[in-house]
FIGUTI-452003 format. One record per residue: x, y, z of N, C-alpha, C in turn; residue in one letter. Coordinates in pm, whole numbers, plus 50000, padded with zeros to 5 digits. Layout:
# residues N
XYZXYZXYZa...
***
This chain:
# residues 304
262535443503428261395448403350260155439803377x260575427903359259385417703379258955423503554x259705419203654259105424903786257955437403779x258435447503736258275457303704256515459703663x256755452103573255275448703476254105441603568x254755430203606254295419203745253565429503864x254745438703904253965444403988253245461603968x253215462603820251925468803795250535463403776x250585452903718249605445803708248715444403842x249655437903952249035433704057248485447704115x248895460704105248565471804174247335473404097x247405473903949246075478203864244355464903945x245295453503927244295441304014243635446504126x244725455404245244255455504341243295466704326x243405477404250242615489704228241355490704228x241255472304108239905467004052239245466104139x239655459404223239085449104347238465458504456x239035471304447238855478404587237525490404545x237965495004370236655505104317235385497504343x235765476404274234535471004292233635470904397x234535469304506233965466904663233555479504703x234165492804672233275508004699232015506204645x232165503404483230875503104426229615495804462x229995482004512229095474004547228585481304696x229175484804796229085493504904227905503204892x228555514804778227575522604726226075516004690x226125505404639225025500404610224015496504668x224465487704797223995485404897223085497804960x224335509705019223705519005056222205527804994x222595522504864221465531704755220105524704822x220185513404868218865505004904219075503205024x219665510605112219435512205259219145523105353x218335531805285217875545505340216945540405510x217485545305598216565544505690216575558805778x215025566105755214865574805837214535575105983x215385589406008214965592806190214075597906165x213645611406092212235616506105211885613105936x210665612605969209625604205825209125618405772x209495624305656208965628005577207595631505452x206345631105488205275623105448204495637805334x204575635505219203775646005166202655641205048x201415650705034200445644304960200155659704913x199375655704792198525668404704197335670004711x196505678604799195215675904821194285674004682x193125666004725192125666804545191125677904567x190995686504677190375696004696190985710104764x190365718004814191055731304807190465731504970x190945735505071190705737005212191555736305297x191115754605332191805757905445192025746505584x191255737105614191295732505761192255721305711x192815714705635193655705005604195175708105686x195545719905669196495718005818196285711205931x195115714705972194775707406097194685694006096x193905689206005193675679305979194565665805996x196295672505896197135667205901197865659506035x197625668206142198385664506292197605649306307x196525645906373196495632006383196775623706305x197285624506193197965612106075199815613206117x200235628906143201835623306197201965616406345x200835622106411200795612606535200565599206528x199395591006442199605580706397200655570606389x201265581706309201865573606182203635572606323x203345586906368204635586306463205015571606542x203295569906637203515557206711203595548006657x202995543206536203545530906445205005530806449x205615538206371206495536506298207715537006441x207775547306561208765548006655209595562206632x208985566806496210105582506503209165589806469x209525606706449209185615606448208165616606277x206975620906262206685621806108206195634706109x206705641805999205945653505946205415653205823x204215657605792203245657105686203125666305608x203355671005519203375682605432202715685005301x201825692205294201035697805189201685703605042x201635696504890202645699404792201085709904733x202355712204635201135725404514200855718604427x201785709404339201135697304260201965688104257x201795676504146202155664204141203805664804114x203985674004019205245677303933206205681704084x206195690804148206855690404291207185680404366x206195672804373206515661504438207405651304380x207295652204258208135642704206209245645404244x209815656604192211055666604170211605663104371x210595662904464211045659304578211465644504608x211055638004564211225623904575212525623404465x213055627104379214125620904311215185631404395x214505642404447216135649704539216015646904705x215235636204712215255627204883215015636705002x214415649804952213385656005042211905651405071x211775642204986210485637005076210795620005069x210415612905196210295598105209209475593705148x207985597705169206875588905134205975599705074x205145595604968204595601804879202665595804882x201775603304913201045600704849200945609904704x200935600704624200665601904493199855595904361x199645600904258198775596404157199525582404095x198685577204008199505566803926200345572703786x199485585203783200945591303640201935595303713x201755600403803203075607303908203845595503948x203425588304015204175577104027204595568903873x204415562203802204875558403714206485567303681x205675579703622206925589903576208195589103719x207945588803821209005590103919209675577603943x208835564503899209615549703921209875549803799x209875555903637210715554803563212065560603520x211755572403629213245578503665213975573703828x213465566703867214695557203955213995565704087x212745568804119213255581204221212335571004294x211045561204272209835559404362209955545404349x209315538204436208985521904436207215526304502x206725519104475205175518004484204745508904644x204505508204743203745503304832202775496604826x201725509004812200165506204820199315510804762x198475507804713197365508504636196365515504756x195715526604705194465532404784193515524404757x192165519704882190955517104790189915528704863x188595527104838187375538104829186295526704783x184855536804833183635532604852183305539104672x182875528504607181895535704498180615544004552x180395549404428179315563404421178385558604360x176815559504410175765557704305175435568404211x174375566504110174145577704030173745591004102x173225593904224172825601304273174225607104408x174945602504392176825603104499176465599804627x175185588804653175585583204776176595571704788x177455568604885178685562104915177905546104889x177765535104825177695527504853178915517104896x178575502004964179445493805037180205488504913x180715487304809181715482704785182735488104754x183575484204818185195490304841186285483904706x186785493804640187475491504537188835493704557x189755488204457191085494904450191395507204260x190135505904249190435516404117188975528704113x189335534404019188475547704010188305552503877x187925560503825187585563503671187235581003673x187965579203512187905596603517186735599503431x186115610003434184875618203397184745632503326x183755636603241184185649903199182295654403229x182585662403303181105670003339180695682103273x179445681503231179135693003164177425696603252x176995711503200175775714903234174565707603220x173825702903302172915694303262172335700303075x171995715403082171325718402952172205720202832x173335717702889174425717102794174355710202597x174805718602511174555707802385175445695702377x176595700002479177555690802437177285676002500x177095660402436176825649102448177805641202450x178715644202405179965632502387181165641302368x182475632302368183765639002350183685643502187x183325641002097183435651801990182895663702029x182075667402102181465680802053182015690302196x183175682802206183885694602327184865700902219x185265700402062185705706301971185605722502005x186755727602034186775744602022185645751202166x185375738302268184715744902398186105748302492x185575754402571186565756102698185995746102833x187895739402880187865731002912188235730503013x188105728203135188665728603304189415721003296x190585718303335191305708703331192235707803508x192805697003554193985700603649195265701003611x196625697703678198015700203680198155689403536x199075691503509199705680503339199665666703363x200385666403495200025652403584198895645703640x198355649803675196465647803724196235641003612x195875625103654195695613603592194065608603541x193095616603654191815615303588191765629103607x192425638803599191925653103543192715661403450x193565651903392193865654903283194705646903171x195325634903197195945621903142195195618803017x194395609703097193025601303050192525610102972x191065619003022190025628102926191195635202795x192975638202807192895641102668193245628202579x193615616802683194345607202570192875599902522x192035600302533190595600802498190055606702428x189975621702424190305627702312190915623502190x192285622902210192795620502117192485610002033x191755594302083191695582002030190385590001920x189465601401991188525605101887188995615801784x190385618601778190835628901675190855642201723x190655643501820190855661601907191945659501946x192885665701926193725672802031194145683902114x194925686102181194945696902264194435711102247x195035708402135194935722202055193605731801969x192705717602033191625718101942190645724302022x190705725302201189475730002263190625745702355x189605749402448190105759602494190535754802610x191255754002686191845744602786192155759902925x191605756103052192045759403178192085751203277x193345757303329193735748203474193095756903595x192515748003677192135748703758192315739203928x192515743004025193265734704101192295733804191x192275716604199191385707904277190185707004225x189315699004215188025693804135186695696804231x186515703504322185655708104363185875726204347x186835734404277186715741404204186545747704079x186675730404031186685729503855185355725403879x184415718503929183035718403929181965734503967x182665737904073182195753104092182535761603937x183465759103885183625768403774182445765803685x182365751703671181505749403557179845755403587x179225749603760178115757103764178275773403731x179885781303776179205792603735179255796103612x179185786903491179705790503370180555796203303x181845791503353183195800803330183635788103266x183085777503213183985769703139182825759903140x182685754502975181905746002911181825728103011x183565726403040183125709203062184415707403180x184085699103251185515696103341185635683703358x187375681003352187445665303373187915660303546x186735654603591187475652803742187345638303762x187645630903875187575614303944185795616603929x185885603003917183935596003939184225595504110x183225599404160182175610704125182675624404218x183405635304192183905645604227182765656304273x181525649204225180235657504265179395653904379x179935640604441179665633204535179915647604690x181545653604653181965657004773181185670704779x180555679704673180255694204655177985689204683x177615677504727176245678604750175905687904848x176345683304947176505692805116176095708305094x177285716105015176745725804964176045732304839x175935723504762175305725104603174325711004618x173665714004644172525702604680171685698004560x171845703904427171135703904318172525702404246x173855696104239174585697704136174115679504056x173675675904112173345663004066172325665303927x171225671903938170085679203881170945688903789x171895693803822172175708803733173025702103639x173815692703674175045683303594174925673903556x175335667403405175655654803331177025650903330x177155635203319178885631403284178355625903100x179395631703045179255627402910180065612802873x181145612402954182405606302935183225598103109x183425587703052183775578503170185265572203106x186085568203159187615564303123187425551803166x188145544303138188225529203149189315530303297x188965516303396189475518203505191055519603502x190755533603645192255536403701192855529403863x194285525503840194395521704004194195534004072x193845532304178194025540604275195225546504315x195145560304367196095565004460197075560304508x198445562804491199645554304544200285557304693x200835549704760201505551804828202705548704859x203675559604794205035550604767206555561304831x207485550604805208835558004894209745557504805x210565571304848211935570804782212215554604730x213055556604626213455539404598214685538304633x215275545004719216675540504850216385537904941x214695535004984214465533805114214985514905156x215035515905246215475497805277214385489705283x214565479205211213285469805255212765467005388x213355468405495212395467105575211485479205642x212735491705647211405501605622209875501205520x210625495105473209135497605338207805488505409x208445477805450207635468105530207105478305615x207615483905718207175488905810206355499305786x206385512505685205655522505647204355516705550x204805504305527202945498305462202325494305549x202975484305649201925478705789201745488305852x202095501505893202025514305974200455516905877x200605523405752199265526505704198345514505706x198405504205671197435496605661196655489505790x197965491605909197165491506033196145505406082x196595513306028195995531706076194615529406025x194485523105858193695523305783191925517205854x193105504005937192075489306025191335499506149x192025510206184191405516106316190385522006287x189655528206404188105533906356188435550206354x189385551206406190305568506397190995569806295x191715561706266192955560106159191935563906011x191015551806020190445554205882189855568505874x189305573105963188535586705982189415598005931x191015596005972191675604905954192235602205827x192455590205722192835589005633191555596805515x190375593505543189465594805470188845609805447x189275614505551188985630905555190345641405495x191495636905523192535641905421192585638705273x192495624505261192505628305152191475612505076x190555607205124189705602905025189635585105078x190675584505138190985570705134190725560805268x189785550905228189425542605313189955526705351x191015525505321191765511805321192905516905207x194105504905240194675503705156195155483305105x195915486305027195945471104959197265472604932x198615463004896199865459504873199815460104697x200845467004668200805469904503202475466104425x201885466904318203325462304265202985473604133x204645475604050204615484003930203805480403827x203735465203808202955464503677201375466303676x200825468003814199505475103777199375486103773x200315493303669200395504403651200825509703507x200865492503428201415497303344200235501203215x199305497003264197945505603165198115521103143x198355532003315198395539703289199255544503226x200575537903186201985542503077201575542802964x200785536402915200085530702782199745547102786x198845554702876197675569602834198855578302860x199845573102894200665588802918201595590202813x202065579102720202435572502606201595586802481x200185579002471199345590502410199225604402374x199695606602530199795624102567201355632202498x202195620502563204135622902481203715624302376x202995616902269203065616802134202575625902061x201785632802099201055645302088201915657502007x
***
């Protein structure tokens, strides 16, 4: 009997020993993703047809950096992308800081890089200093009555996707600190901020919340939106634009897909092609906790 017992024990021991060593295995693997072809998808902040095109010199780029194949792919919004990144159809994400947050608090994203950009003067010429944050805005008609976030009470409101961090996060958790809530104005979505500004010149909606200065990119063809438009409302600073990967990717990929962009960024093509897709003129090395301001406004919005 005693034998018996002796050598159950030792079988149950060995069982331990062998689930542990799968598990630890498994674990390993969870943080050793390395891709043959690179996966690369972003959400445009504007609406345009030529952005297909556009896309090919950034997988070529990004191809010769990196040594494999990259394809670049255009999402519908933020919420997709997420949903791609936690089911490991997409590698690398450009994404917002609410999007990202929400996806590194469900296990799916690790953060890279920080976007930076040229500030805007009052009038949206580009001036030289290069930032790593940005700020959200709510635009109304220059002759507009409305002056401040109270008196957007019961107006109709342009808004973007649930996720859209300065076009829709921020301006309601702002709101809210003044006692409006959601429920309180007339709210439309509208996709990309150079159509939520067109809405507003054509008066199909009182106020819109887009990035400082979203009126910068619509001068070219609205050459008077500067003259026709006021910002009532400015958000306290946001990081920039993320650039981040599955969180199974392996550390040294990760190394490699940040020095890949941040060398693309250094070129006089690279930047050209970063800056015309989607906004961005350099990037910078980031970590989660500058991010944790924006948890604080999305905090706001849950509570609602």
């Amino acid at each position: 009997m005693k034998k018996m017992i002796i050598l159950v024990l030792m079988f149950m021991s060995l069982m331990l020993i062998l689930i542990g060593c799968s598990h630890s295995k498994q674990q390993t693997q969870k943080k050793d993703y390395k891709p043959e072809v690179l996966n690369v998808e972003f959400v445009p902040s504007q609406h345009s047809e030529t952005l297909n095109a556009k896309v090919k010199p950034l997988q070529k780029l990004l191809s010769k950096e990196l040594g494999i194949p990259v394809k670049v792919h255009i999402s519908t919004n933020y919420n997709t992308m997420v949903e791609a990144l936690k089911s490991k159809k997409v590698d690398v994400a450009f994404i917002s800081p609410v999007s990202y947050t929400i996806a590194h608090d469900q296990g799916a994203a690790d953060v890279l890089l920080k976007s930076k950009g040229y500030l805007v003067d009052k009038e949206g010429n580009k001036t030289k200093k290069l930032v790593d944050y940005y700020r959200s805005q709510i635009v109304v008609k220059k002759d507009s009555d409305i002056k401040d976030l109270k008196d957007l009470k019961h107006k109709k409101v342009g808004l973007q996707d649930v996720e859209s961090t300065s076009g829709y996060i921020y301006p309601l958790a702002s709101l809210k600190d003044k006692g409006i809530s959601l429920n309180d104005i007339h709210t439309k979505q509208i996709k990309g901020y150079d159509q939520a500004l067109i809405a507003l010149l054509n008066n199909d909606v009182d106020a819109v919340a887009t990035y400082q200065d979203a009126r910068a990119d619509l001068k070219k063809d609205y050459p008077q939106i500067y003259q026709d438009t006021k910002v009532i409302y400015r958000s306290d600073k946001i990081p920039n634009d993320t650039i981040s990967t599955r969180s199974d990717m392996s550390p040294s990929w990760k190394d490699k897909i940040s020095n890949a962009f941040m060398h693309i960024s250094e070129t006089h093509k690279g930047k050209k092609v970063i800056s015309e897709i989607y906004g961005h003129e350099g990037y910078e090395k980031a970590h989660d906790k500058d991010f944790d301001k924006v948890r604080e406004y999305r905090q706001k919005i849950d509570s609602n």
